[in-house]
Every structure is written in C-alpha cells, then in structure tokens.
C-alpha positions in Angstrom: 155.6 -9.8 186.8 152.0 -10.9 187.6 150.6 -8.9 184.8 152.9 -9.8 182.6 152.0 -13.8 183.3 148.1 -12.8 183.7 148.8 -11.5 179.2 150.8 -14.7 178.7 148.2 -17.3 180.1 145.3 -15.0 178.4 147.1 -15.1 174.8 147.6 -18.6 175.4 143.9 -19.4 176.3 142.5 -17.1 173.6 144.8 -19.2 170.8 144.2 -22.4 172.2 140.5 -21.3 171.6 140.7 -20.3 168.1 142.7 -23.6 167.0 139.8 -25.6 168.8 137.5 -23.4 166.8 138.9 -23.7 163.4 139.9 -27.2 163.2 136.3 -29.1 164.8 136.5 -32.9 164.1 134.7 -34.1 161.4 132.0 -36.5 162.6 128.8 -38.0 161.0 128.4 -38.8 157.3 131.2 -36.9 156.0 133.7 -39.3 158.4 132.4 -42.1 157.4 132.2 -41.4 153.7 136.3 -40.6 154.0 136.7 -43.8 156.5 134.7 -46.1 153.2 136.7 -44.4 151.0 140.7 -45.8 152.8 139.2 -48.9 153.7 136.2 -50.4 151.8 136.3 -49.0 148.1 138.3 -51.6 146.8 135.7 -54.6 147.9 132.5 -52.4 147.7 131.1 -49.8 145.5 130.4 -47.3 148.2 128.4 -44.8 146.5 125.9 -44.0 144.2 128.0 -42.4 141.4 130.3 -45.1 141.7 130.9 -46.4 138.9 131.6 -50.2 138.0 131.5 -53.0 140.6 134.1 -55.2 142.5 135.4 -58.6 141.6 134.7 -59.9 145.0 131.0 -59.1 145.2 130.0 -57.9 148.2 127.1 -55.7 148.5 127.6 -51.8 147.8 127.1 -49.5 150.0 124.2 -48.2 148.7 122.1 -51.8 148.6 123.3 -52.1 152.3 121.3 -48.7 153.0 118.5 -49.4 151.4 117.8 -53.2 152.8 116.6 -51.7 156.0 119.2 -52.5 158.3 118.9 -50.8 161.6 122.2 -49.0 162.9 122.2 -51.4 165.7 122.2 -54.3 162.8 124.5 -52.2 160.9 126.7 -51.5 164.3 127.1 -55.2 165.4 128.1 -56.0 161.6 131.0 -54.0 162.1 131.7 -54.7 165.3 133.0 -58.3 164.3 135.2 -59.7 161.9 133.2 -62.0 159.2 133.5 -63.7 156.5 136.3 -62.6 153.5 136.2 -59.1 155.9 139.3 -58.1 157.0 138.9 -57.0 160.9 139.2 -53.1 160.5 139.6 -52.9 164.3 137.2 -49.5 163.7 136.7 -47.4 167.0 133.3 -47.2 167.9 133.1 -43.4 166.8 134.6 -44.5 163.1 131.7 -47.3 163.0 129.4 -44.8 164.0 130.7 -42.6 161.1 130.4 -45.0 158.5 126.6 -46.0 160.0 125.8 -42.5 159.1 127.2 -42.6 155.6 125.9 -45.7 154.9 122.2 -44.4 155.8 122.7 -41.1 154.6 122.9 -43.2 151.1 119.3 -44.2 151.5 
C-alpha cells in the first residue's frame, strides 16, 4: 500500500511539473501587446504597421513610446482613470505588460 501511494504522489508530482512547464505565463511585451489589442485598438493605433487612425484621437501607441515617458510616468498614467479613458481596472502585472509593449515600440 505504501509503495503503491509513494507511485501515485510521484506520477502526480512529475505531471503537475510538466503542465507548469509547458504552459509558462506569458509576461512582458508579448502580454501587453495581446492586453492593447482587447482593450485599446479601437481608440489607439497601437502599432507600427497599424494601419489608419481612430476617430477619437488619442495618441498611438507608438508616439506614446517615443515621447520619452518613463515607465513610472507611463505606470501612474494607467494607474488612474482620465479623461475620455475608460477605467480598465488593469492589475499591476497587465499595466506592467503593456509598459513593456509600449516601450518595446520605441
């Protein structure tokens, strides 16, 4: 009976393993790029082959990157609701994300 419970909890550790191993979460740039894409493409233009702009006229993504803005900047932006923006209510890791896709469009 022990042994038998000893291969049980091993088969269950070494799966348990694998599916952590083959389904990592997707952080960084390539977050953020699919977090712009459900809820900013249809206010911004949120990349670079984009084409077309946005009847609203906001800044793209692209012309956010590239005035300079600090992640901290870029972090307290999102952080609060402003303007015509609707209040996402992002967690701090999905801000995070779309800082890094927003600079990785510098």
């Amino acid at each position: 009976m022990r042994h038998a419970l000893a291969k049980i909890l091993a088969v269950f550790l070494l799966s348990a393993a694998a599916v952590a191993k083959a389904a990592p979460a997707e952080t960084g740039a390539s977050a953020g790029a699919r977090i712009a894409q459900r809820w900013c493409v249809n206010c911004h233009v949120i990349s670079n082959a984009q084409a077309g702009v946005v009847p609203q006229g906001p800044p793209s993504f692209p012309t956010i990157a590239k005035s300079g803005m600090s992640a901290d900047q870029l972090r307290a932006f999102l952080s609060h609701p402003h303007g015509a923006m609707p209040d996402l209510a992002l967690t701090r890791t999905e801000i995070d994300d779309l800082i890094a896709y927003i600079q990785s469009l510098r």
